[in-house]
PDB file of N, CA, C and O in Angstrom:
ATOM      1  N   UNK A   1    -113.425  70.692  -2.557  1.00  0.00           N
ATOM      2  CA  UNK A   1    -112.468  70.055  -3.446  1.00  0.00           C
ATOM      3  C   UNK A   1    -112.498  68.541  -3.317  1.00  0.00           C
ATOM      4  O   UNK A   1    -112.228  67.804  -4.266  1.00  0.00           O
ATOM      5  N   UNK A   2    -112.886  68.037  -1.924  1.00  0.00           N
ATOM      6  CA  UNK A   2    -112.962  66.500  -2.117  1.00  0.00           C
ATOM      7  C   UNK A   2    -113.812  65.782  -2.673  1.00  0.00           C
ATOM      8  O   UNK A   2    -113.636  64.590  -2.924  1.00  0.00           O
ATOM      9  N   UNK A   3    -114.923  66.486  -2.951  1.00  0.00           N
ATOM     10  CA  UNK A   3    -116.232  66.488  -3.861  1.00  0.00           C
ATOM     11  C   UNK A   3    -116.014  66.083  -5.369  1.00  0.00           C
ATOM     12  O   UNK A   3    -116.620  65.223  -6.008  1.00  0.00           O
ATOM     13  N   UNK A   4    -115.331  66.643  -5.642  1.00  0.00           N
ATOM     14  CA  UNK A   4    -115.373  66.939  -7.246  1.00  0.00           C
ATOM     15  C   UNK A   4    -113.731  65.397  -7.685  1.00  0.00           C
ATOM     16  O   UNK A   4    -113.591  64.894  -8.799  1.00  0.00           O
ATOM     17  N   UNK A   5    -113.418  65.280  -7.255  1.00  0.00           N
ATOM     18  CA  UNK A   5    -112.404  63.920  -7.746  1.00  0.00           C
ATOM     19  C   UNK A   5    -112.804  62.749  -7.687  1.00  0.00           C
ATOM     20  O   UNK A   5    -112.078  61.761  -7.795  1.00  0.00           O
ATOM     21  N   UNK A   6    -114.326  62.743  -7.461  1.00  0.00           N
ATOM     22  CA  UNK A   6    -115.345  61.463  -7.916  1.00  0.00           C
ATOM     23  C   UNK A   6    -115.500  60.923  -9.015  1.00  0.00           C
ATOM     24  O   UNK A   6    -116.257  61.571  -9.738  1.00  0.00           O
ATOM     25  N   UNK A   7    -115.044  59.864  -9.529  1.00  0.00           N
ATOM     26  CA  UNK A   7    -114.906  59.401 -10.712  1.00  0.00           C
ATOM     27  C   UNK A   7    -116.120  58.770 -11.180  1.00  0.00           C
ATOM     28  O   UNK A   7    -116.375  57.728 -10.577  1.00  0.00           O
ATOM     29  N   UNK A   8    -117.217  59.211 -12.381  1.00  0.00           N
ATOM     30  CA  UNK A   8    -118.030  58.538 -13.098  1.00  0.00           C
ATOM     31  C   UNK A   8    -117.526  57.884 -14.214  1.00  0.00           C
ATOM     32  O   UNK A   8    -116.750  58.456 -14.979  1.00  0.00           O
ATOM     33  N   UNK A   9    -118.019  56.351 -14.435  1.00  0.00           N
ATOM     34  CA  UNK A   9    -117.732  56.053 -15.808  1.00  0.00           C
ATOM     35  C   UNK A   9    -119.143  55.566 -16.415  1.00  0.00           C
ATOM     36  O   UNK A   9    -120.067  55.086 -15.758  1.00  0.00           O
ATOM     37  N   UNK A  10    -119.120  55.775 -17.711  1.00  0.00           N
ATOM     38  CA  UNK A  10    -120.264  55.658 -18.469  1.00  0.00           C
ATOM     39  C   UNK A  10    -119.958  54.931 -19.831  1.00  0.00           C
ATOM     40  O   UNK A  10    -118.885  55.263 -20.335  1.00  0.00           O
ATOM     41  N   UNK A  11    -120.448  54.320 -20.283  1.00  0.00           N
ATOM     42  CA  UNK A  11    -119.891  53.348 -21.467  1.00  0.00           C
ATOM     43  C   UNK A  11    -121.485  52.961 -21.926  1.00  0.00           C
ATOM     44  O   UNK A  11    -122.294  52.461 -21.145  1.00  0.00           O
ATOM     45  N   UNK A  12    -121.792  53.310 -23.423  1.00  0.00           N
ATOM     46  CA  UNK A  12    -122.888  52.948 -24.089  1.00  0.00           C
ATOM     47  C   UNK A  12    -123.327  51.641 -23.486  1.00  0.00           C
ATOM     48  O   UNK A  12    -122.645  50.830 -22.857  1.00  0.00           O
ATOM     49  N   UNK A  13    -125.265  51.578 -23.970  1.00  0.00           N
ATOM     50  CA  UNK A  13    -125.722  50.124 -23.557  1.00  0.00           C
ATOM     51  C   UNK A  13    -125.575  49.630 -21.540  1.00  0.00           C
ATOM     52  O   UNK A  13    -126.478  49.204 -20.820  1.00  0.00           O
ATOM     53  N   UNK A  14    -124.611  49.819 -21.297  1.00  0.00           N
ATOM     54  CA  UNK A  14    -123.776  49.565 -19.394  1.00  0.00           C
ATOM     55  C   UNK A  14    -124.518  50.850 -18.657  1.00  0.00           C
ATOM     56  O   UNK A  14    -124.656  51.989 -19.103  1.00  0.00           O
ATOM     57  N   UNK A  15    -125.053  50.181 -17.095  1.00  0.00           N
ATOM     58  CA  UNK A  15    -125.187  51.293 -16.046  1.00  0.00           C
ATOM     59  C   UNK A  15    -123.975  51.901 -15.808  1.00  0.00           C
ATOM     60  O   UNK A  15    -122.863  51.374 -15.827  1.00  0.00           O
ATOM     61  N   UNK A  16    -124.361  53.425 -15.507  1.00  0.00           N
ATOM     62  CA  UNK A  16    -123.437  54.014 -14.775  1.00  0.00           C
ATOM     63  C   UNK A  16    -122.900  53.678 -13.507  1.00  0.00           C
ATOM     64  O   UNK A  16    -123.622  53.234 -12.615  1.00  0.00           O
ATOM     65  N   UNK A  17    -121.418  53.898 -13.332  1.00  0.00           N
ATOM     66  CA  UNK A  17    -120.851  53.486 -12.590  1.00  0.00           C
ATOM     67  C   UNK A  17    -120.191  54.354 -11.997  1.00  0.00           C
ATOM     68  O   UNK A  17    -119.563  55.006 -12.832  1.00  0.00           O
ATOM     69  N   UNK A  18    -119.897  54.912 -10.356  1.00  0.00           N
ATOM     70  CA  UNK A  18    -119.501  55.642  -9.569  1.00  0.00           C
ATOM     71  C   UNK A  18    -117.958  54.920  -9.485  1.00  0.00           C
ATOM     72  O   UNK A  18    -118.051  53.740  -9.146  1.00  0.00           O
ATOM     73  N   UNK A  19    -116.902  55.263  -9.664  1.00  0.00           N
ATOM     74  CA  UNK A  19    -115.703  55.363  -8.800  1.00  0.00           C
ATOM     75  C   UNK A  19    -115.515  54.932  -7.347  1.00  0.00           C
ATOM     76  O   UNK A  19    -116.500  54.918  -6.609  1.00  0.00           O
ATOM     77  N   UNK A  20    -114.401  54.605  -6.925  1.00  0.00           N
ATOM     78  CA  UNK A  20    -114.140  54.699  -5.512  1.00  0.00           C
ATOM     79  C   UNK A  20    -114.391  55.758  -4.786  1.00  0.00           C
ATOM     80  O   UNK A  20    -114.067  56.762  -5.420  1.00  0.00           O
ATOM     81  N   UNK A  21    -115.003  56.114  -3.294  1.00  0.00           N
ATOM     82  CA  UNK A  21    -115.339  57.140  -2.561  1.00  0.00           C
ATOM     83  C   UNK A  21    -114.375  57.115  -1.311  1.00  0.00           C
ATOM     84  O   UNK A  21    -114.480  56.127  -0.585  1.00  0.00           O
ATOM     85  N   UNK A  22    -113.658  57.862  -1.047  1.00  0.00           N
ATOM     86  CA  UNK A  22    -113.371  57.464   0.469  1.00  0.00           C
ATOM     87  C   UNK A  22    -113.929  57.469   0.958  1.00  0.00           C
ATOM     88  O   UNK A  22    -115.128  57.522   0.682  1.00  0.00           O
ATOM     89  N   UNK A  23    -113.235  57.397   2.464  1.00  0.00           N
ATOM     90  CA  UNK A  23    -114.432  57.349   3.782  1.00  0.00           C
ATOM     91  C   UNK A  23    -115.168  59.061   4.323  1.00  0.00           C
ATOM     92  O   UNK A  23    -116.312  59.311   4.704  1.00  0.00           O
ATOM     93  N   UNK A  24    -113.885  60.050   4.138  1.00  0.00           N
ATOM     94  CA  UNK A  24    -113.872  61.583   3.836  1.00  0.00           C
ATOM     95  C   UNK A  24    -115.079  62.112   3.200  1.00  0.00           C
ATOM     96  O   UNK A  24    -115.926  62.898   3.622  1.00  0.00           O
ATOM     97  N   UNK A  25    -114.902  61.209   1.563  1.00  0.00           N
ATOM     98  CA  UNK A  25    -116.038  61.762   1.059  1.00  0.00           C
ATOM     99  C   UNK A  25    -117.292  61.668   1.418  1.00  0.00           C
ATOM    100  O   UNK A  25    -118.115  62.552   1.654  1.00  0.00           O
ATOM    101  N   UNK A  26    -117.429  59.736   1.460  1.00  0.00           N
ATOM    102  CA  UNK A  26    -118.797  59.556   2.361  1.00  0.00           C
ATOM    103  C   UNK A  26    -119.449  60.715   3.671  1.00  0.00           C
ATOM    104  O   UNK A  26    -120.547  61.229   3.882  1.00  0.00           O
ATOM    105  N   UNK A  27    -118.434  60.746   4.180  1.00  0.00           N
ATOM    106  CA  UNK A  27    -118.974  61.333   5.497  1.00  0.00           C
ATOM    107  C   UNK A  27    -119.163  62.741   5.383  1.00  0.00           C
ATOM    108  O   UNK A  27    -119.644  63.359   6.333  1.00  0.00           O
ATOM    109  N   UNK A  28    -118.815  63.360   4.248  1.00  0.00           N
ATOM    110  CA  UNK A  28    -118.882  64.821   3.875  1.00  0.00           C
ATOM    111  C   UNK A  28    -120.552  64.747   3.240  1.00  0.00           C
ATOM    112  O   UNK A  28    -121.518  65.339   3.720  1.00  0.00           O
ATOM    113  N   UNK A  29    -120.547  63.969   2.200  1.00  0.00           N
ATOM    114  CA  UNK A  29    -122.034  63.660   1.595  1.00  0.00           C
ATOM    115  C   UNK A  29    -122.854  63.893   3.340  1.00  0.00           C
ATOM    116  O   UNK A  29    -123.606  64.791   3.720  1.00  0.00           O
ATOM    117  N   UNK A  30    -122.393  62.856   3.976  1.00  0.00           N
ATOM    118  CA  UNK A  30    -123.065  62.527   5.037  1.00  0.00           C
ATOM    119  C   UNK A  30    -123.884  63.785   5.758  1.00  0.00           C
ATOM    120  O   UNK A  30    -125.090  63.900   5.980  1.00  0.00           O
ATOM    121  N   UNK A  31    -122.869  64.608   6.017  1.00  0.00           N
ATOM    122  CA  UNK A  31    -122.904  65.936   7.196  1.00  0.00           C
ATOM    123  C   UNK A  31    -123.429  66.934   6.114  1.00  0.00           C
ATOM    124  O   UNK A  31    -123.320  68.106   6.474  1.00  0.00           O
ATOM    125  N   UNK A  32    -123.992  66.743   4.828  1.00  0.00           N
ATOM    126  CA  UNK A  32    -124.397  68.037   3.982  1.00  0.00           C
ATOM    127  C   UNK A  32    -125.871  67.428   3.615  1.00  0.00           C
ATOM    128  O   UNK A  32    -126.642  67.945   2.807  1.00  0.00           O
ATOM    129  N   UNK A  33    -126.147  66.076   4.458  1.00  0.00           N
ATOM    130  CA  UNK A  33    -127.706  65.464   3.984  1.00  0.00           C
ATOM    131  C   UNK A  33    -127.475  64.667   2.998  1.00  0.00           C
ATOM    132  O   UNK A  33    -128.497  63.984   2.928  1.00  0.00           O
ATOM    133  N   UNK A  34    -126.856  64.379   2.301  1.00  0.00           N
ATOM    134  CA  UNK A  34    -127.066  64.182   1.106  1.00  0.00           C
ATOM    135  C   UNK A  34    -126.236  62.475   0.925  1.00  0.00           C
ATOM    136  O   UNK A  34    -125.193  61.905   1.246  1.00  0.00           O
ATOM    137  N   UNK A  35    -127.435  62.235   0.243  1.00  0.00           N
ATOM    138  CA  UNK A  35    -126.781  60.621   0.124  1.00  0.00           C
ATOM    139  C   UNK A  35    -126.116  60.242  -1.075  1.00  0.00           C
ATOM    140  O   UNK A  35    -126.500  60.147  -2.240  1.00  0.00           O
ATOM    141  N   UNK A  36    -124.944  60.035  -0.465  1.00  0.00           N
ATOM    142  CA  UNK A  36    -124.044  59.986  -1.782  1.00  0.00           C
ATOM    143  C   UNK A  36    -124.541  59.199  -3.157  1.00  0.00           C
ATOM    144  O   UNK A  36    -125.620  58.658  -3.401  1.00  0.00           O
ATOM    145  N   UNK A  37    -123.476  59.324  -3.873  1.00  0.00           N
ATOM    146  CA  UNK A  37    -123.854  58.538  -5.473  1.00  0.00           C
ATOM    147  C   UNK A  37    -123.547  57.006  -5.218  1.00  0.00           C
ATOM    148  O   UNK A  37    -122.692  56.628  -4.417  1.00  0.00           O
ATOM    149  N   UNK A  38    -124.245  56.259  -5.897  1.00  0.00           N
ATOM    150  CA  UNK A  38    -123.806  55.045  -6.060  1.00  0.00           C
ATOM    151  C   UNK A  38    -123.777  54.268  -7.610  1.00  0.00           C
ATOM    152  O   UNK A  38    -124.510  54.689  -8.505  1.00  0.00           O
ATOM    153  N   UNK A  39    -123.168  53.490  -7.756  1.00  0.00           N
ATOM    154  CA  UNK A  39    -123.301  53.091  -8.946  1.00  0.00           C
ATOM    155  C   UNK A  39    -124.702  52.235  -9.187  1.00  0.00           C
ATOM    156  O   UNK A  39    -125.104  51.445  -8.332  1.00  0.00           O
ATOM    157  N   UNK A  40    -125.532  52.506 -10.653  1.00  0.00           N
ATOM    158  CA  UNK A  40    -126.679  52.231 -11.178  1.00  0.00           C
ATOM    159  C   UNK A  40    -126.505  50.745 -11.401  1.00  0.00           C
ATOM    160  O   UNK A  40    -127.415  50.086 -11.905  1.00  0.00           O
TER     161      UNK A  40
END
């Protein structure tokens, strides 16, 4: 569940942009391998 309240925004023409992450989330990405999202 802490996964999924990651906010993408996307707006024509503009990189995508990731939301705020906590530190929770980071470190969950972290411990599953996986390197979190970042904004483009």
């Amino acid at each position: 569940d802490k996964l999924d309240v990651i906010e993408c925004f996307e707006e024509p023409g503009r990189a995508l942009r990731v939301g705020e992450m906590t530190e929770k989330q980071e470190d969950l990405y972290h411990a599953l391998g996986v390197k979190p999202p970042a904004s483009l």
